[in-house]
C-alpha positions as MATLAB code, in Angstrom:
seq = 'XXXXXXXXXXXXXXXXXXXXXXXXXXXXXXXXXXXXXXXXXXXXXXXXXXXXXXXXXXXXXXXXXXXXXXXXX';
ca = [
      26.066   -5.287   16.530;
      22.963   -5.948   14.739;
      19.418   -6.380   16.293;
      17.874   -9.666   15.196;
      14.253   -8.349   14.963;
      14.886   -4.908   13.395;
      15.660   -6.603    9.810;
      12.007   -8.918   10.702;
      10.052   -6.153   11.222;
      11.506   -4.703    8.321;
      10.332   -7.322    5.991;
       7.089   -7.127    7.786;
       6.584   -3.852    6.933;
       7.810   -4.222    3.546;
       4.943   -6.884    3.172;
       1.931   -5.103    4.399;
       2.978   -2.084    2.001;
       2.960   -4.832   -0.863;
      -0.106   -6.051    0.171;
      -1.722   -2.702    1.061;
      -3.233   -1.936   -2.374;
      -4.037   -5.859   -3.678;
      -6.466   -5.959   -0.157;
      -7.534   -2.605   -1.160;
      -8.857   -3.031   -4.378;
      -9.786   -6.729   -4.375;
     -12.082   -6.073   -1.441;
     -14.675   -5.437   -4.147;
     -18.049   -5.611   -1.604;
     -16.399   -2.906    0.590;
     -16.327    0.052   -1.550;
     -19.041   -1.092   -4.489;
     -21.701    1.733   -4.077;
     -22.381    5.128   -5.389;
     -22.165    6.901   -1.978;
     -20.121    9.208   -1.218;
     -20.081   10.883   -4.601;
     -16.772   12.756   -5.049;
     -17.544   15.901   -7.723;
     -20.795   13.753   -9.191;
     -18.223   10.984   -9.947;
     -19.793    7.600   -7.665;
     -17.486    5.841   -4.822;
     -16.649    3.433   -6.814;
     -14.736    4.454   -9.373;
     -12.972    7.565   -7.338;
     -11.995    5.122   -4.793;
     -10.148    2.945   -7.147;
      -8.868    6.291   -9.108;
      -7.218    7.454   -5.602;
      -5.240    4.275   -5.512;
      -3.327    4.387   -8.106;
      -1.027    6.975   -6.725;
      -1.455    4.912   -3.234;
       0.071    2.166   -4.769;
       2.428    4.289   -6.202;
       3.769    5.405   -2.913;
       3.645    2.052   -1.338;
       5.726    0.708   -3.650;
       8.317    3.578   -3.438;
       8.070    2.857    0.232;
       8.737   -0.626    0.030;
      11.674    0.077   -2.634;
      13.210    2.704   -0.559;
      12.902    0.370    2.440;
      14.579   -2.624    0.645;
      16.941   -0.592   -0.464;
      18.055    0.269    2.577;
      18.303   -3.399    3.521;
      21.036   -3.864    0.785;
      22.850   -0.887    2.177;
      23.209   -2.557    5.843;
      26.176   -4.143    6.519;
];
């Protein structure tokens, strides 16, 4: 027998993973300024270089996680 909520939270979680990297990067005022500097290279642009495999693995996440929904009876 299935439990109502576990397929809920499921979707729940797939959603914040989704939404993870859009809030992330379009939070613009949060993370425009030079400090810290990563190698010389200002916060700005490493912290939008370091999402791009974050997003990467949130949407494998997400896949693998839907995925499995498809799989459950």
């Amino acid at each position: 027998m299935a439990l109502t909520g576990h397929p809920r939270l499921r979707r729940v979680v797939i959603a914040m993973l989704l939404l993870a990297p859009a809030v992330g990067l379009l939070s613009v005022p949060w993370y425009a300024g030079a400090s810290p500097r990563l190698a010389g290279t200002p916060f700005f642009y490493w912290y939008q270089l370091a999402w791009v495999p974050g997003c990467g693995l949130c949407l494998l996440a997400a896949y693998a996680l839907t995925r499995h929904e498809r799989d459950d009876p």
